[in-house]
N, C-alpha and C positions, 0 to 999 in steps of 0.2 A: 564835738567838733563843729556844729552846726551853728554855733555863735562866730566861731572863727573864720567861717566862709558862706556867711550869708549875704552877702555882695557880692557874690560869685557870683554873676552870671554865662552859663553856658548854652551859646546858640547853635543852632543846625539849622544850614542858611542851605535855600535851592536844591531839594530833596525828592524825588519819584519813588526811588525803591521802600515799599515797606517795610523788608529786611535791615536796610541799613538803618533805618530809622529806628527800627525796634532793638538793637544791636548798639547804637551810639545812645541809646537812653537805658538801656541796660548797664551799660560802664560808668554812664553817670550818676546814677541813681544806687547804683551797685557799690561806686567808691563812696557814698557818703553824702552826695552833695544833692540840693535841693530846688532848684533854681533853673528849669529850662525853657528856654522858648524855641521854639520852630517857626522858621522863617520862609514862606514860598515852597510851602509845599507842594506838589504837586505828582497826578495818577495816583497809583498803589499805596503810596507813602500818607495821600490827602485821604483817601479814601478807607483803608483799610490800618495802616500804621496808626494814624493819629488816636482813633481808639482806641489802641491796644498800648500805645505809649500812655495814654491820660488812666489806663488800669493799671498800669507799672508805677506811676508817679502817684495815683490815690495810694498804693499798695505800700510805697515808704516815704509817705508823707510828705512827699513833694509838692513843689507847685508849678504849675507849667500856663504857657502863653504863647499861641498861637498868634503869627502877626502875616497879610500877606505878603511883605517885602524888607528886606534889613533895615533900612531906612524906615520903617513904621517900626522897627524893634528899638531902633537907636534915641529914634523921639519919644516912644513913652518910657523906656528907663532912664532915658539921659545918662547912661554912665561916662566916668572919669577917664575912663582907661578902654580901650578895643582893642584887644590880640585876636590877629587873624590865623590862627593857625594854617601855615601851608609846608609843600615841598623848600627845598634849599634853592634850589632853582628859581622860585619867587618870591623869598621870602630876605628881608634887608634886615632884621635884627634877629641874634638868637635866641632864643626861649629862655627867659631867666628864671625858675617858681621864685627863688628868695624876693625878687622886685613883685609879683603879683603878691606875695605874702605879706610883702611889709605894706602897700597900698591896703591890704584886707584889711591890716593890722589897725590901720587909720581911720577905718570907715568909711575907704571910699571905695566905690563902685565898679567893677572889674568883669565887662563883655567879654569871654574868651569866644569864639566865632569859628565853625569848622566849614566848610563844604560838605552839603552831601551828594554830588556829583561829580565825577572823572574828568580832569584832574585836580579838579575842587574850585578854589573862589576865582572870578572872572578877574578883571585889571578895575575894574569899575568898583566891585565889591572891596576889592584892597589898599582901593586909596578911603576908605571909610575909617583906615585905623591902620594900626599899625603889625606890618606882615611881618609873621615871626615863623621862624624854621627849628625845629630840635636839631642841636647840634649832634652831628656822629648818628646820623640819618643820610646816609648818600640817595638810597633808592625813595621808588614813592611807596608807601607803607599803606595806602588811603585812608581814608577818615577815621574809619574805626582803631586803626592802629597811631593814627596822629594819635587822638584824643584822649585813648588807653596811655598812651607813654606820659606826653604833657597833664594829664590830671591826676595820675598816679603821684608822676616826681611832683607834684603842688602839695599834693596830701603827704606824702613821705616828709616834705621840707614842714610842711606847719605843722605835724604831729610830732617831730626831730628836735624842732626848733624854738617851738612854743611862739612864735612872733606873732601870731593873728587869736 
């Protein structure tokens, strides 16, 4: 799978809790994917997370990149594509996987972007790309449950579908 979504990129933008951090690199790292950077970390999550994520991500081969602001993430990968994942409430397109699959498919570039703060990305953060919402999500799920759903259906579509 790992040829088929190695332009994946998955960020965790504005982050303190340790927990959550070790927990959203857990699910990443967990469904398959190899590719994460952490953006603005900061307390528990800078201090104590970060190491314990860069042992989860040695542990299955991943590769990880630490940036201190999304905008220093967005400059050195330059990718194609920014899905912000948020709530329905802020978010202006629905979450497509088959469109991020068939972009993988191409070889082009693909930031998905979480919050790791309540109630996630600012108005600042989400004019940097485009805010997308999982449909048939009414409530706020937080990050961890965003990123669980949206990477899951990604991987189900391109293991399903063979596109990437």
């Amino acid at each position: 799978m790992y040829e088929r979504i190695k332009n994946l990129i998955m960020t965790i933008h504005n982050i303190s809790s340790q927990q959550r951090l070790i927990e959203l690199a857990k699910v990443f790292y967990g469904l398959g994917y190899k590719n994460l950077v952490i953006s603005k970390a900061t307390g528990t999550a800078a201090q104590i997370g970060i190491p314990e994520v860069q042992k989860i991500s040695i542990k299955n081969g991943g590769k990880l990149i630490i940036t201190a602001d999304l905008e220093d993430a967005i400059e050195l990968i330059k990718p194609n594509t920014i899905i912000l994942l948020t709530q329905k409430a802020y978010g202006k397109t629905a979450y497509k996987p088959e469109n991020i699959a068939e972009k993988l498919s191409r070889g082009l570039t693909v930031m998905m972007v979480i919050g790791g703060l309540e109630p996630g990305l600012t108005s600042r953060d989400l004019s940097l790309g485009e805010p997308t919402y999982i449909q048939g999500i009414e409530g706020d799920l937080g990050s961890v449950g965003l990123a669980t759903i949206a990477l899951y259906e990604l991987k189900k579509h391109i293991e399903n579908h063979k596109t990437c």
